[in-house]
C-alpha positions, 0 to 999 in steps of 0.5 A: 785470146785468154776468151778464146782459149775458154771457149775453146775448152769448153764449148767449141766440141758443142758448135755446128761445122759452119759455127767452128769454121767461123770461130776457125777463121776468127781466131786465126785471123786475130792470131795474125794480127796479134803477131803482125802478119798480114795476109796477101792473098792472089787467086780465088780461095776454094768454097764449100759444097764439095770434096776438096783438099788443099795442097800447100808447100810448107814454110812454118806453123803459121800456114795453118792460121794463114790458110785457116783466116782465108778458108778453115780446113782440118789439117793434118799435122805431125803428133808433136803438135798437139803437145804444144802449149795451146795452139796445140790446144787450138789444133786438137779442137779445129779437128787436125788430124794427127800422124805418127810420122815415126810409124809408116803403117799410121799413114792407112789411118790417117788417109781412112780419117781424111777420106771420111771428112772429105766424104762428109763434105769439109775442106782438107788441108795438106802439105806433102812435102812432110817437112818445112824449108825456109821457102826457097826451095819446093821439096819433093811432094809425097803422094801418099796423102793425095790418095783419099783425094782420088778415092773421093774424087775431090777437087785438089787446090794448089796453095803456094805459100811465101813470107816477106818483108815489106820489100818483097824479099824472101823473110826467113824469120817465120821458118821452123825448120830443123831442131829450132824450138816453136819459142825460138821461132815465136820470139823471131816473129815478134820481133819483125815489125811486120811480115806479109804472108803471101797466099796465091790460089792456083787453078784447081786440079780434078782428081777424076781418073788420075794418079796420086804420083802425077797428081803429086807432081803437078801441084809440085809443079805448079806451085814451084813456078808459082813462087819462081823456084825449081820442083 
């Protein structure tokens, strides 16, 4: 990891789009390892070629590096985030796209950023519920993320995300909900012997004609029934 972080510093900036992906899904599926965190992984992961825009429920900061060792995105995260001890480092230079939560106006620049990357081709990321649970419920998907979607005509690929243990329960140890710090939650991961972090690729959505509203309650939705919870 000390490597990686090196490289990161100093030369990532330097990469094609193709070369950081692949150092993207490299260090995210190492970091996984590391923490004893194997994927599952059930329908197909969408491919590059075309504008298209993740959709995913949100448990805890590991979605990022789960959905990143399958198909490297460029996320958007809250700014807190980026002054995180280096995995705020690692989202800095994989491209997250920051916004100021507490400024409802941040949300035009964010959406302007989000469109030109989907216009310049690469895969985005986003979690509408704008906060994690502890994976037994699907909140209320906010739309307005959605929207550089429709202006693009991008395809909307929903992402239900679960943790468990090795005995299929629900493993509330990855959750980083509340006022629990990133160490707390970091020490209650390393504790687990091990924690299977489920994946299941839903049937894409086109966004051709539609509504950001009805967009957002679809993929809602569908990745409730997904997970056998209630939108």
């Amino acid at each position: 990891m000390s490597n990686g972080l090196v490289f990161a510093t100093f030369r990532f900036h330097r990469l094609s789009p193709a070369q950081r992906s692949f150092h993207v899904q490299r260090w995210s599926a190492r970091l996984l390892q590391i923490l004893a965190i194997r994927l599952k992984v059930a329908g197909l992961p969408p491919h590059a070629g075309g504008p298209a825009m993740i959709v995913a429920n949100h448990v805890s900061w590991l979605d990022v590096y789960a959905l990143n060792a399958m198909c490297p995105a460029y996320f958007v995260a809250k700014s807190e985030i980026e002054r995180w001890p280096l995995l705020g480092l690692f989202a800095r230079k994989s491209g997250t796209v920051f916004i100021e939560r507490a400024r409802k106006r941040d949300i035009l620049r964010v959406n302007a950023q989000i469109a030109s990357l989907l216009r310049a081709g690469a895969m985005m990321a986003v979690f509408p519920e704008g906060t994690t649970t502890e994976g037994d419920v699907v909140l209320p998907f906010r739309p307005p993320l959605l929207q550089p979607a429709v202006d693009c005509n991008a395809l909307l690929q929903p992402v239900a995300i679960r943790y468990e243990r090795a005995d299929g329960s629900l493993c509330s140890a990855a959750c980083f909900i509340g006022d629990t710090s990133f160490a707390a939650t970091l020490w209650l991961v390393l504790k687990q012997p091990r924690i299977h972090a489920r994946l299941q690729f839903l049937p894409a959505l086109s966004c051709g004609g539609r509504h950001r509203k009805t967009l957002a309650r679809e993929t809602e939705s569908c990745i409730a029934g997904a997970l056998g919870l209630q939108a």
